[in-house]
C-alpha positions in Angstrom: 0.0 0.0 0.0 3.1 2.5 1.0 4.5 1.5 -2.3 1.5 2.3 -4.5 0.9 5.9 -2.5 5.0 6.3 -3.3 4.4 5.7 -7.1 1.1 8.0 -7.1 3.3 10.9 -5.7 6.0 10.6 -7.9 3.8 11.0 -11.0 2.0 13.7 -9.6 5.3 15.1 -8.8 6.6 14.7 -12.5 2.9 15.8 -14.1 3.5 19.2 -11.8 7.5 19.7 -13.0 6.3 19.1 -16.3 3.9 21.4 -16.7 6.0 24.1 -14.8 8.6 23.7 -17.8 5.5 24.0 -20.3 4.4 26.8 -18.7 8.0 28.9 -18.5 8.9 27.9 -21.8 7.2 32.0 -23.4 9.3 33.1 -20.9 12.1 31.7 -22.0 11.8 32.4 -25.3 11.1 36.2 -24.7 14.3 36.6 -22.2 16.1 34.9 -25.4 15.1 36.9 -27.8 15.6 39.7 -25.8 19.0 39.4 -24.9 18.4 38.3 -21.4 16.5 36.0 -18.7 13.4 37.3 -17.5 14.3 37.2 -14.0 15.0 39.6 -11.4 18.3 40.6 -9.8 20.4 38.3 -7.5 19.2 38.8 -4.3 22.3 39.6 -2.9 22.8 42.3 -5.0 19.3 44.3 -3.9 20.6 47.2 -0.8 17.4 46.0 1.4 19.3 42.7 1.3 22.5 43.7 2.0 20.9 46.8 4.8 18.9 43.6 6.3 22.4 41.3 6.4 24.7 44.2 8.0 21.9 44.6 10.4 21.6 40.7 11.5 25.5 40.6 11.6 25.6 43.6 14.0 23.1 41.7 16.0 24.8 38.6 16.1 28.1 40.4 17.5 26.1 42.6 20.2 24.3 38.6 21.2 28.1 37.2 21.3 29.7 40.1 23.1 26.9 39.8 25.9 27.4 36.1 26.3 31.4 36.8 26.2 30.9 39.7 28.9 28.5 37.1 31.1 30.9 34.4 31.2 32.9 36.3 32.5 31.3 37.9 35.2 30.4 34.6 35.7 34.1 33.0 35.7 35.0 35.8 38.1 31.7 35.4 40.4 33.6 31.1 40.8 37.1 32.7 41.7 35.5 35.1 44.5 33.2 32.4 45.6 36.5 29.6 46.0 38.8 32.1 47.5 35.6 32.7 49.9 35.0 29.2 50.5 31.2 29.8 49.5 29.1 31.6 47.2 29.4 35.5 46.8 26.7 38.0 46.1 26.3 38.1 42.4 26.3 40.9 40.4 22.7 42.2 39.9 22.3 42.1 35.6 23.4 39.1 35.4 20.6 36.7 33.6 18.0 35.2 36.2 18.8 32.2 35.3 22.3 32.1 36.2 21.6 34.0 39.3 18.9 31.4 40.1 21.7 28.4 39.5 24.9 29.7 40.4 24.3 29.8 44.3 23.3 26.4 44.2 27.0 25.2 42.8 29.4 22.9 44.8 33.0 24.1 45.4 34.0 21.1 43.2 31.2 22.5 40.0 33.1 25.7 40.6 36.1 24.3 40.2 35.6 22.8 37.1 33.6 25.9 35.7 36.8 27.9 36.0 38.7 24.9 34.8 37.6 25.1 31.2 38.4 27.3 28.9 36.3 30.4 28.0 34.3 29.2 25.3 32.8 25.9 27.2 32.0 28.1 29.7 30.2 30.5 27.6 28.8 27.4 25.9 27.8 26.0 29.4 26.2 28.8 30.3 24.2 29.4 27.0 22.7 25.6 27.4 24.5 24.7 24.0 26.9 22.2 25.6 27.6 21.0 28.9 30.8 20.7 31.0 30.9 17.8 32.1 30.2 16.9 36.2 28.5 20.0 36.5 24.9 20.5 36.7 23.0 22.7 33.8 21.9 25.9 34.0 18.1 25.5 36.4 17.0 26.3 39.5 18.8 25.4 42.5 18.4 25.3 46.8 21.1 28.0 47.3 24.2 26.5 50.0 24.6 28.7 52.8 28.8 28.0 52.7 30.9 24.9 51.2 31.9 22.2 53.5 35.8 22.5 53.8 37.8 19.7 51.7 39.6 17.0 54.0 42.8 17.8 55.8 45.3 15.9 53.6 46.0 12.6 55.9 48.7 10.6 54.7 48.2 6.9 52.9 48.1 4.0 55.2 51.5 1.9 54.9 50.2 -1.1 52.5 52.1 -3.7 50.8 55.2 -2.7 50.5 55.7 -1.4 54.0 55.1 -4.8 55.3 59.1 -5.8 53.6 60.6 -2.7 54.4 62.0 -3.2 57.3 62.4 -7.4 58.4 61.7 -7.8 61.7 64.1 -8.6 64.4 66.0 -11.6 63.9 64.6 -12.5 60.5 65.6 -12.1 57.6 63.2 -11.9 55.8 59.3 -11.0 55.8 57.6 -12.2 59.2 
């Protein structure tokens, strides 16, 4: 049944292109007689075209240099915030979304926000792609300070340790 509606569209599809050529063919006859197609300019040569594509580039650079200039305000909000040992006010025009999001961060999200480079970051931030082992960009409980990381304890003596040192009389392991 798929196969016969298939074969129905392409005819129709070849009855419509055929008729479309029929009925250009006075047109192309004129614009050959005349010296030229009957068509209009390119369209990249009309100045609305080019007036609309200036503007849309000009937009596109104010919509990058905001998300360059939040990320980082952002990256700078994670240094203050580590070197405080908990989140810091953020400054007020940030988006509400990261102001929502960012209190809500672990020391070790932090970390790795300020680990990557500028454009994750940015990218992180924009929902586009995500850094990895940090959370995306929602709304989070706010932590009131980060727990302090563990005093460094040195490892327990394992294997070797036991054949270090023989014990008295030996010579050898006990």
């Amino acid at each position: 049944m798929k196969s016969i509606f298939s074969a129905i569209g392409a005819a129709l599809r070849a009855a419509f292109s055929c008729i479309g050529a029929v009925l250009s063919l006075p047109a192309k006859l004129l614009g050959g007689v005349f010296g030229g197609p009957v068509t209009g300019p390119p369209a990249g040569d009309s100045p609305a075209v080019q007036d609309l594509a200036a503007r849309v580039a000009e937009e596109d650079a104010k919509i990058a240099d905001n998300s360059r200039k939040v990320a980082e305000a952002f990256w700078h909000w994670c240094m203050d915030s580590l070197i405080a040992d908990g989140p810091v006010a953020m400054p007020s025009w940030l988006p509400r979304s990261i102001k929502e999001w960012a209190p809500g961060l672990t020391a070790a999200e932090a970390e790795k926000l300020v680990s990557v480079d500028k454009t994750a970051l940015e990218s992180h931030l924009r929902g586009l792609f995500a850094v990895p082992g940090v959370r995306k960009v929602q709304r989070l409980e706010p932590v009131k300070s980060w727990p302090p990381e563990p005093a460094y304890v040195e490892p327990a003596p394992g294997w070797a340790a036991t054949f270090a040192t023989p014990a008295p009389g030996r010579c050898g392991p006990a």
